[in-house]
C-alpha positions as CSV (number, residue, x, y, z in Angstrom):
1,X,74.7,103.2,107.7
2,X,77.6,105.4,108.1
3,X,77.2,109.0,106.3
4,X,80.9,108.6,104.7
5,X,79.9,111.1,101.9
6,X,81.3,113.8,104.5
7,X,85.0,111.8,104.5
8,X,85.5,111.4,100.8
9,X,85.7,114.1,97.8
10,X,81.9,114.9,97.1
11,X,79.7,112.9,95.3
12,X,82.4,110.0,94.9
13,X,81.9,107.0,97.5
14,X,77.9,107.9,96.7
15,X,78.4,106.7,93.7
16,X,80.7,103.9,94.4
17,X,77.8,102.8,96.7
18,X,75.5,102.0,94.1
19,X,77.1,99.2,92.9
20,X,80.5,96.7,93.7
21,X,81.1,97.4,89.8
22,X,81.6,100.9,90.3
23,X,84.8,100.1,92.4
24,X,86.5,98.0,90.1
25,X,86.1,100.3,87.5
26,X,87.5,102.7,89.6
27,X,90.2,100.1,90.5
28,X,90.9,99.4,87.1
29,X,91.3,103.0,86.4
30,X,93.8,103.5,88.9
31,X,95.5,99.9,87.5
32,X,95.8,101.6,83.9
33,X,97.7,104.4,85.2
34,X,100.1,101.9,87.3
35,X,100.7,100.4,84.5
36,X,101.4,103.6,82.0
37,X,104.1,104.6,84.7
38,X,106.6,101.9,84.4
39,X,107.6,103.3,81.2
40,X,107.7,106.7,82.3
41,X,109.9,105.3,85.4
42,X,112.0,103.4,83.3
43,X,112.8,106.4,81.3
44,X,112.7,109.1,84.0
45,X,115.7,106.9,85.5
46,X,117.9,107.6,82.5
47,X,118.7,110.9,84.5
48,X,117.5,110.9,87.8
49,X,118.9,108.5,90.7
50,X,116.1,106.4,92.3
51,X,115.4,107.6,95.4
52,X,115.6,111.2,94.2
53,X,112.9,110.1,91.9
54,X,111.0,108.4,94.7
55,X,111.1,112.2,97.3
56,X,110.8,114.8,94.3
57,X,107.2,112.1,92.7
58,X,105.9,112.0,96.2
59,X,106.3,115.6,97.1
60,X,104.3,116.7,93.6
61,X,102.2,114.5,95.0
62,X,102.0,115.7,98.4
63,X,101.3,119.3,97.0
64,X,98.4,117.8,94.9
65,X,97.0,116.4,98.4
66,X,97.5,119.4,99.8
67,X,95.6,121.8,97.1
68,X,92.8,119.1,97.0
69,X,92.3,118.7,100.8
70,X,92.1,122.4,101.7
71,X,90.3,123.3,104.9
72,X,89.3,119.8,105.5
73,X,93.1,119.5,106.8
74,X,91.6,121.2,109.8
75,X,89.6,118.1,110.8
76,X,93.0,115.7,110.5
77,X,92.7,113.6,113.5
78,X,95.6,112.0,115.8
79,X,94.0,108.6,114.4
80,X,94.6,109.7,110.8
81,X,98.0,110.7,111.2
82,X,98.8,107.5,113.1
83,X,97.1,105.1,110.2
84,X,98.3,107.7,107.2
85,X,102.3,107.1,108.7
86,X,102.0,103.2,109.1
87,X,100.1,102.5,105.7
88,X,102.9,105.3,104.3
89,X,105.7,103.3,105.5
90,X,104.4,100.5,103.3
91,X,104.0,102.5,100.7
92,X,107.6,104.0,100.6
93,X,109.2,100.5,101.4
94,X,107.1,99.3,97.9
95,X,107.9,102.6,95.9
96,X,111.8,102.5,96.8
97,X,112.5,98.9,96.2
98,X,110.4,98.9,92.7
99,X,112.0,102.1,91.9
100,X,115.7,100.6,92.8
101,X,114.6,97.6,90.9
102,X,113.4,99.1,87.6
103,X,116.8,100.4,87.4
104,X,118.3,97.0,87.6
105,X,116.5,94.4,85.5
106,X,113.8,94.9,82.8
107,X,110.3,96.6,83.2
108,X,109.2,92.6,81.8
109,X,110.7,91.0,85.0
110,X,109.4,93.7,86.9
111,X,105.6,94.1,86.1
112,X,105.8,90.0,86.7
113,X,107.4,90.2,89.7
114,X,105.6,93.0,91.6
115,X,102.2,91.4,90.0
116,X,103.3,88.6,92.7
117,X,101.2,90.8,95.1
118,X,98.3,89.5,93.7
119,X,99.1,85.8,95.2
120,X,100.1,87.6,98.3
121,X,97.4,89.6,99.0
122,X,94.6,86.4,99.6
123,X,97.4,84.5,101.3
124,X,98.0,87.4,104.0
125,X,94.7,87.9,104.2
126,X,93.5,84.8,105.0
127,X,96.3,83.9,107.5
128,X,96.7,87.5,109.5
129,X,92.8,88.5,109.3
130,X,90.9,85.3,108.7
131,X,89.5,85.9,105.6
132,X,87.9,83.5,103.4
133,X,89.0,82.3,99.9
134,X,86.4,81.7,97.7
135,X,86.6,79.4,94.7
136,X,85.9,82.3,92.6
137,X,89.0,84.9,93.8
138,X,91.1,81.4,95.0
139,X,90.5,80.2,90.9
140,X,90.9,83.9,89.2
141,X,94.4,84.4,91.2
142,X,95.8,81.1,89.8
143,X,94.3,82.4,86.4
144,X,95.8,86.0,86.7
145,X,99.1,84.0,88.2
146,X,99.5,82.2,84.8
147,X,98.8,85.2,82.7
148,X,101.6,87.5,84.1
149,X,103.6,84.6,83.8
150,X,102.7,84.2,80.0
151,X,102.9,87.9,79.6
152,X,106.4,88.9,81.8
153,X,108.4,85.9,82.5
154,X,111.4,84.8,80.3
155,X,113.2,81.4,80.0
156,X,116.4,83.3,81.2
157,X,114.6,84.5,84.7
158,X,117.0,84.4,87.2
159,X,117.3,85.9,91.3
160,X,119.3,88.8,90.1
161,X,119.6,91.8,92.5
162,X,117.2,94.1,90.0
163,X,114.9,90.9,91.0
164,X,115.3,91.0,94.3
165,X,114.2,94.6,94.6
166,X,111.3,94.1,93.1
167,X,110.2,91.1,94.9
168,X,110.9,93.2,98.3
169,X,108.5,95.4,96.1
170,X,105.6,92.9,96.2
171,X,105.4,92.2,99.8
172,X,105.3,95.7,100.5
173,X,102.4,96.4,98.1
174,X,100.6,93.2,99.2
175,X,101.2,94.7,102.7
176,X,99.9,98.0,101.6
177,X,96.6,96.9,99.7
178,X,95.4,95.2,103.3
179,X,96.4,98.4,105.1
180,X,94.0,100.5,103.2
181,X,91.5,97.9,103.4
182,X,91.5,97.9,107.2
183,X,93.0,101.3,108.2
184,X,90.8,103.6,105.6
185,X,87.9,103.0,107.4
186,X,86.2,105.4,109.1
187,X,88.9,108.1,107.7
188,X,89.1,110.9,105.5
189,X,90.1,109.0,102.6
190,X,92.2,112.6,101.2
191,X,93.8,113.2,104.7
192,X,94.9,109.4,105.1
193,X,96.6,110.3,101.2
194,X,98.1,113.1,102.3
195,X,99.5,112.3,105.3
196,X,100.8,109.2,103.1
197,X,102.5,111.3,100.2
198,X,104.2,113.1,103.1
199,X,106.4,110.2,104.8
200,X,106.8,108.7,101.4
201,X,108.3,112.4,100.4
202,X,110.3,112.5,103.8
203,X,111.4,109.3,103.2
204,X,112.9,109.3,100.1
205,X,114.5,112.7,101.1
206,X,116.4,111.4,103.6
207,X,117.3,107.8,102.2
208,X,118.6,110.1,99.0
209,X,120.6,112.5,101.1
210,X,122.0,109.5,103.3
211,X,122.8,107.4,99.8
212,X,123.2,109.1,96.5
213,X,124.8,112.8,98.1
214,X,121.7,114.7,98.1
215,X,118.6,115.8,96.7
216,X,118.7,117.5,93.3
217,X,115.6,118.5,91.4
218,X,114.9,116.8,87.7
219,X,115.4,117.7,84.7
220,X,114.5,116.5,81.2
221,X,112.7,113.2,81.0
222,X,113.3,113.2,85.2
223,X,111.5,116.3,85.4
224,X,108.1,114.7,83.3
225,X,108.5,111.6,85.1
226,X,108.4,113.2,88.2
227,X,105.1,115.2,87.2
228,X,103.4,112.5,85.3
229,X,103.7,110.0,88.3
230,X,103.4,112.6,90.9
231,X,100.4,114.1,90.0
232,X,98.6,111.2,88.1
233,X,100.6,108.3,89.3
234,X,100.6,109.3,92.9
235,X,97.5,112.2,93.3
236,X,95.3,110.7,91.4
237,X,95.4,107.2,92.2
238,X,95.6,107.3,95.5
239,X,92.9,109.6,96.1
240,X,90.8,107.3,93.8
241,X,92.1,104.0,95.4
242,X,91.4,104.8,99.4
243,X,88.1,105.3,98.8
244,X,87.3,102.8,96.2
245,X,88.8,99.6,98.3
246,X,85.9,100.6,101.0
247,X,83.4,98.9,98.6
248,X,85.5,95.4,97.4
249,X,87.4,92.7,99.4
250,X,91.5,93.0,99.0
251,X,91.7,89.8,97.6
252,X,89.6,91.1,94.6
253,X,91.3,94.4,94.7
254,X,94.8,92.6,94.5
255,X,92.9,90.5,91.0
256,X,92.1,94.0,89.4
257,X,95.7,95.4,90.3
258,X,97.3,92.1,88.5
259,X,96.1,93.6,85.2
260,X,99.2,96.3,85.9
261,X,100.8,94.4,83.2
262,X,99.1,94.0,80.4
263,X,98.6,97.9,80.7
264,X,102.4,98.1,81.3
265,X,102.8,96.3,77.8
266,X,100.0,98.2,76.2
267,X,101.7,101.2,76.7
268,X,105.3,100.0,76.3
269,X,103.8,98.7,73.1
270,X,102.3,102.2,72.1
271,X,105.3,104.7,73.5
272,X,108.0,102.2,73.0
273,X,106.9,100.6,69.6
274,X,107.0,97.2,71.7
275,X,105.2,94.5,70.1
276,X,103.3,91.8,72.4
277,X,103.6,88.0,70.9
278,X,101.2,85.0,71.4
279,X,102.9,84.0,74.4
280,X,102.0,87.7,75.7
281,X,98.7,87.8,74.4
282,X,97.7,84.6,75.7
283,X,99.0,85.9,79.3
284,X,96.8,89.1,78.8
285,X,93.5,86.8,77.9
286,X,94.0,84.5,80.9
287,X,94.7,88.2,83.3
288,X,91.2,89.3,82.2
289,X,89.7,86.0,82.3
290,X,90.9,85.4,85.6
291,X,89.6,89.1,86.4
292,X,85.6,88.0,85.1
293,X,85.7,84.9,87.0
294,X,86.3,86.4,90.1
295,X,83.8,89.7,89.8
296,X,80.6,86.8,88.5
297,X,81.2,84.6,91.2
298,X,82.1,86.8,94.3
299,X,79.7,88.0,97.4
300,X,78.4,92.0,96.5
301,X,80.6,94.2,99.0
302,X,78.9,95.7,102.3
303,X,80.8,99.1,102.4
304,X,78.6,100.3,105.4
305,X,79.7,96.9,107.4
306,X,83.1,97.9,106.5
307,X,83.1,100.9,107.8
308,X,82.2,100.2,111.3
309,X,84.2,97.9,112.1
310,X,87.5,97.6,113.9
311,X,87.5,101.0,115.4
């Protein structure tokens, strides 16, 4: 077995070894704070123009990386920086379309729409690696399908441009998920992060200099936006999230990540005073049920076969 304790933060993929449960959690974790952010998104862009949202986040977020890495940014490797820039170019094409799109239709359509990953994720999987679909993840995907369904979609749904953005948004992510499945092993799950946050930063720098007139730095409900989802929305669960999908398959990493929503409306519900109705509730139900279904009937995760493979 690989000794990948020396590649991740101390003491952390030791304990996601123990057990595949320790990963979701983990998963879930970073899920909740997904969710918390499209309300802080939604109202960061009251002020702040999307793509300068998108470089000023990422570069928090970049800085967090930084700080946390320290002198293990020494070790960075030609192979990290390769894999860090190609799963970062996913990431910014996911993070700029969602972030165009939020400004454009509802955080609703949205949560639905990006949660669209979930369906992509198995189906990419299985026709660009060769995975196998279980009845277990293949039944809990049509489960979770239903639920954000029930929980985000309206009878008035329509392809609206705000739609369209998003649904860009979904085949990035799905694209992303699979990345970090197959590029993080072997890696230094903070560098790969780092490296990440970086093009994401330089990205959205130049995309916001080339379309909105230039980079400007937040203020107001931008400028907690920007820290909120730069430092917990970006630092945290990306550093948790790398390491984390070492130890579960990405079709049942995509099934954790489709309970995005029902945080989204949790919070929505909290900070917004939003209620959720039986139609929403319902969706919620079938999201976790579709979530149990697939963590009692699925295969326990070999992180250490993982981890030498493909290199």
């Amino acid at each position: 077995m690989k000794d990948t304790a020396r590649t991740s933060p101390p003491g952390l993929e030791g304990w996601l070894a123990r057990s595949p449960l320790n990963a979701d959690l983990v998963l879930l974790l970073v899920c909740a704070v997904w969710g918390s952010t499209f309300v802080v998104i939604k109202v960061g862009l009251t002020n702040t123009l999307p793509f300068n949202f998108v470089a000023t986040r990422f570069a928090v977020g970049f800085l967090v990386f930084l700080f946390l890495t320290g002198s293990r940014l020494r070790a960075l490797s030609g192979r990290e920086v390769l894999r860090g820039i190609l799963m970062g170019l996913l990431l910014i094409a996911g993070y700029v379309t969602q972030t165009v799109g939020l400004s454009l239709t509802t955080a609703s359509k949205a949560g639905f729409i990006t949660g669209l990953s979930v369906v992509l994720v198995p189906l990419f999987a299985r026709f660009l690696l060769g995975h196998r679909i279980g009845w277990g993840v293949a039944g809990g995907v049509g489960l979770a399908t239903v639920g954000l369904g029930l929980l985000s979609l309206t009878p008035d749904l329509r392809p609206e441009p705000g739609d369209l953005w998003v649904l860009a948004c979904a085949f990035a992510f799905a694209g992303h998920i699979l990345a970090v499945a197959e590029l993080s092993r072997s890696c230094d799950p903070l560098r790969l992060a780092l490296v990440q946050t970086g093009v994401v930063a330089l990205g959205g720098g130049l995309l916001a200099l080339l379309f909105e007139g230039g980079l400007a730095l937040p203020s107001g409900p931008g400028l907690l936006a920007t820290l909120y989802t730069g430092i917990l929305g970006t630092g945290l669960v990306l550093g948790l999230q790398i390491p984390a999908q070492k130890y579960t398959s990405p079709s049942h990493a995509a099934l954790i990540f489709s309970a995005e929503p029902v945080f989204a409306a949790l919070f929505a519900a909290a900070l917004l005073a939003e209620r959720l109705g039986p139609k929403e509730l319902a969706g919620g139900a079938l999201i976790l049920a579709g979530m149990l279904l697939a963590e009692l009937t699925r295969e326990p995760a070999k992180p250490e076969g993982r981890a030498g493979n493909g290199d």
